[in-house]
Steps between C-alpha positions, in 0.01 A plus 500: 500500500459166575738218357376225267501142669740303417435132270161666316542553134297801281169475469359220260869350542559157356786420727590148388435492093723188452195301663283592188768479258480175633172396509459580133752285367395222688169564324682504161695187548208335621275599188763462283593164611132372506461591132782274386367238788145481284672485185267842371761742413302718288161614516259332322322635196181607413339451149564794347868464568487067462277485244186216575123431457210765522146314515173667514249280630125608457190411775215329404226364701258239475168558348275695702780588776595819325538631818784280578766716312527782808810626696515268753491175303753712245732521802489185624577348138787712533626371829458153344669532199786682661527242739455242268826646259684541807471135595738454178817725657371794258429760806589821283218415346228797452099450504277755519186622387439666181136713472199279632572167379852444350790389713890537389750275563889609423740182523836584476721277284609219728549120538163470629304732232354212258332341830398825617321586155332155560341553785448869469236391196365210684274780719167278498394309812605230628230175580534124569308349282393112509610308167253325353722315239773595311709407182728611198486826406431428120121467463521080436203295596726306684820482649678194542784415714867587400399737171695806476275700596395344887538719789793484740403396785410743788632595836370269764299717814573382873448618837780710656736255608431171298716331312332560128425162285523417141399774258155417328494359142356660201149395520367305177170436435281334164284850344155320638659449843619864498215676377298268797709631766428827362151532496492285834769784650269783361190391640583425839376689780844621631769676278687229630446170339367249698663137580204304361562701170628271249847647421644141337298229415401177714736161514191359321521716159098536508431790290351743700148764451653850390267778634390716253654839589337827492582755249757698756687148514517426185646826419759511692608151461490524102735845644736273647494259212579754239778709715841494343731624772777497242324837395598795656248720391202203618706419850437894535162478411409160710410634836376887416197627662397198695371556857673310857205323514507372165692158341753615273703372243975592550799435326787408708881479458681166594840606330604766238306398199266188688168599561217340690134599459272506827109496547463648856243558790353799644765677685524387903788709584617790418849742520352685817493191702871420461678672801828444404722269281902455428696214323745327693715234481430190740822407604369172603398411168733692352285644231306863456139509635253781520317517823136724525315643852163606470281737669208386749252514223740338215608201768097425501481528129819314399404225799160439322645484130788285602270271668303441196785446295709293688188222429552520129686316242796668333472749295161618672686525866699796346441901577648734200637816635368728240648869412354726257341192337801251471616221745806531664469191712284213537609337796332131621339509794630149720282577856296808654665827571410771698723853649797368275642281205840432302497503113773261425622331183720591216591851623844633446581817747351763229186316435420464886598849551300656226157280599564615827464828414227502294334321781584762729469788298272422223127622661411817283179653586481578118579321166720712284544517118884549434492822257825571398849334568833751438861415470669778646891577473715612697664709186267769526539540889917436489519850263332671773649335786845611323324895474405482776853376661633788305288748618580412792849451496541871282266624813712343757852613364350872417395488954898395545606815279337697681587371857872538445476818359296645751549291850851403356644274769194451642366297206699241594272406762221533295636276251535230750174561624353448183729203415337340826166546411535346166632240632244391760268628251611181243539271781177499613341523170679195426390336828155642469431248183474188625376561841193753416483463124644866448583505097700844388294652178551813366315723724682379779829560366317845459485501855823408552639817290238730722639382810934626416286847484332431858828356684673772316315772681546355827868556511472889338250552773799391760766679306311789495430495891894474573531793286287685684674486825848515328369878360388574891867486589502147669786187457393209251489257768221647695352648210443129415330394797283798536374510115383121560169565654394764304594305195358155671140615518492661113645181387206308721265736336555452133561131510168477738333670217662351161485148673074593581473577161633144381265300789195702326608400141572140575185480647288642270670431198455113244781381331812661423490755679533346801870412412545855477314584871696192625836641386458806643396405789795339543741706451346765702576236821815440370598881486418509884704206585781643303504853587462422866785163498727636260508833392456633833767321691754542191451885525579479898802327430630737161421813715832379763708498221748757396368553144104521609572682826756765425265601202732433183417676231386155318310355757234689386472625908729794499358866686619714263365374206169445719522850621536379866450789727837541769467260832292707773721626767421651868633811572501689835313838502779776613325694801542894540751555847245541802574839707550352908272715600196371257653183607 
């Protein structure tokens, strides 16, 4: 018989299993240490377990565009709006469609969850409208300078890169002069007004003709005349069911409590022309700005508007920036703007930063009618968090029991394997928060609690393999290396299939159950990395010890109590004495 060659291990060896002792707790240190790097040492929460906001919104559409509430436009209001809350910080945020035309949002309780229910109801579209004229919000005939009630003055609008000037007044005007400039602004040609419309009067005082408006104008400025911004219920009301192409009557807020009242223009612009916009802070200046890029089409359209207004007398060189019917900003227009343009003014760094993103984010293809807003908390979800922690901790210790009463010493390893797991398990989740949005709700610490039964079953399905050669009469050490390829491709097998059936649910799946999917998922990976890095290499190096490899009776390893059948031994077959002559 041919002798072995020297240097080559048994089959499926692992000759070296420092090197992925190794290689593992590099990993750990490194994850571990990155989590207290970020500052995110536990995983973030969703709002079951927080506690936060549930909205439903509801679609309408405009008269005669029934149509318009479909899947696709329901999907990409969903993009927007999740985008749009997600601008705030607030990326555990859930939206999602409910039935044909509701959409949920879940906001979990945060620093960031009054803006986020802000924005989340303004779900109109956004348009840049010109103003006409504009004034206190109480319904006076006419506003004089330095009452209580006059407007703060507005941002001031620049091209990207110049130095902003003064902000504009508060306009003041006599009640003739102001109901000329209306009619005059109504009646011209362009939604614009004009520069030979008479927005103040002339150096001379001469009285001048007022035009007899038609019945459309009248209405809508005796609209303006009467609004009373100071009214919630009528700054709701002011801009419902009017078309783009329509004037329009807003309310607009200058500072908590200060309204201003605004006749506008047909709508030039609207949300789908902005490309992108952000507030920053000009370091030059040394003050908070909010800078806009247009599309091809919007630099066109925002070029022609801006031209127009950059002719006229304050206040009608303005454009409002109008969502779900209220002005957010009425900027002055100084010169003619094109691809891009800086908001600047009074901003502080969460005024820029919210404008900004409903610049960016605030194009709906839909309006939406909010119908319910919920106050969840976290109560509720905290009872079953601790069940479920329970559950899982009663399941966990019940797996131990069993492991040192039946694999005895052998549990040991399994213990640590399972101590590793959770560990990268928590590390990740906790890392997984701020840099994907990952937020731990109750199904996936469901998932968690499935996945001690899946890593579990990894290490009998080893344990089981050594066992197996032990009873065929071989040593622990080689019965080691050869059970780890048998066992290697069962373990592939299950997790192939358990971590399949977690890529279908996530995919499929809405909502919370994709925390669940997600979890599992996980783990499943995890169970790989750890059965091959640690559990393997530690059972290599327990099987040259005395207590593993001489079988104690504790070890949970030991051929008699395995019913190990007697080594195999060659023997020589005795041969009957040959007769010389047969010979």
């Amino acid at each position: 018989m041919a002798a072995p060659k020297k240097g080559r291990g048994p089959a499926g060896g692992q000759s070296r299993p420092g090197r992925a002792l190794a290689l593992i707790l590099i990993a750990m240190v490194a994850l571990t240490g990155g989590m207290f790097w970020s500052g995110h040492t536990t995983p973030r929460l969703g709002i079951d377990l927080a506690g936060g906001t549930s909205i439903t919104l509801k679609a309408k559409a405009e008269p005669g565009q029934e149509s318009a509430v479909n899947e696709t436009n329901m999907n990409t209001a969903v993009g927007i709006i999740e985008r749009r809350v997600n601008g705030l910080g607030v990326s555990e945020a859930e939206v999602q469609t409910q039935g044909a035309e509701n959409i949920v949002v879940n906001i979990p309780r945060g620093t960031n969850e009054k803006q986020a229910r802000e924005q989340v109801g303004t779900t109109a579209q956004l348009y840049f409208r010109p103003v006409l004229a504009v004034t206190s919000g109480a319904p006076a005939a006419t506003p004089s300078a330095g009452t209580s009630g006059s407007p703060t003055p507005k941002p001031s609008s620049s091209a990207s890169g110049a130095t902003a000037g003064e902000k504009s007044a508060t306009p003041t005007a006599t009640a003739s002069t102001q109901g000329r400039a209306l009619t005059e602004a109504l009646k011209a040609p362009s939604p614009t007004p004009t520069a030979s419309s008479s927005a103040k009067p002339k150096a001379t005082g001469t009285p001048q003709a007022t035009p007899k408006p038609d019945p459309a104008t009248a209405a809508l400025q005796q609209k303006f005349t009467a609004l009373n911004c100071l009214d919630p219920k009528q700054r709701a009301a002011a801009g419902q069911g009017v078309k783009a192409t329509e004037p329009t009557v807003a309310c607009g807020e200058d500072s908590p409590g200060v309204w201003s009242k605004y006749l506008l223009g047909p709508a030039e612009v609207n949300g789908k022309d902005v490309d992108d916009a952000k507030g920053v802070l000009d370091a030059q200046r040394g003050m908070w700005i909010v800078t806009m890029n247009f599309t091809d089409a919007g630099s066109k359209k925002f070029q022609s508007i801006t031209s127009k207004l950059s002719q006229q007398a304050d206040p009608q060189n303005r454009f409002a920036i109008v969502l779900d019917g209220d002005v957010v900003s009425a900027p002055s227009v100084r010169q003619t703007l094109s691809a891009s343009a800086e908001i600047s003014g009074n901003f502080n760094q969460q005024s820029a930063q919210d404008l900004g993103n409903i610049l960016s984010y605030g194009a709906l293809p839909l309006t939406f009618q909010t119908q319910s807003v919920d106050t969840v908390t976290a109560a509720l979800g905290g009872d079953q968090l601790q069940a479920g922690i329970l559950a899982g901790a009663i399941g966990l210790g019940l797996v131990i029991i069993y492991l040192v009463a039946y694999y005895r010493g052998l549990s040991l390893i399994a213990i640590l394997s399972l101590g590793v797991s959770a560990l990268l398990t928590y590390v990740l989740m906790a890392l997984l928060g701020p840099a994907i949005g990952f937020a731990l709700n109750l199904p996936a610490v469901c998932g968690a609690i499935v996945a001690i039964g899946i890593t579990a079953d990894s290490f009998i399905v080893y344990f089981e393999r050594i066992r197996d050669e032990l009873r065929e009469g071989r040593t622990l050490r080689p019965a080691v290396e050869r059970a780890w390829p048998r066992a290697r491709r069962t373990i592939l097998v299950s997790d192939f299939v358990s971590f399949l059936a977690a890529a279908v649910l996530f995919i499929v799946t809405v909502g919370k159950v994709k925390g669940f999917a997600f979890t599992l998922g996980l783990t499943t990976l995890l169970d790989i990395v750890v059965v091959f890095l640690f559990t393997k290499p530690v059972m290599t190096l327990l099987a040259r010890t005395k207590f593993f490899g001489n079988g104690h009776k504790w070890s949970g390893l030991d051929p008699k109590r395995l019913g190990a059948k007697p080594p195999l031994r060659r023997t020589r077959r005795a041969h009957a004495p040959v007769d010389a002559k047969e010979a």
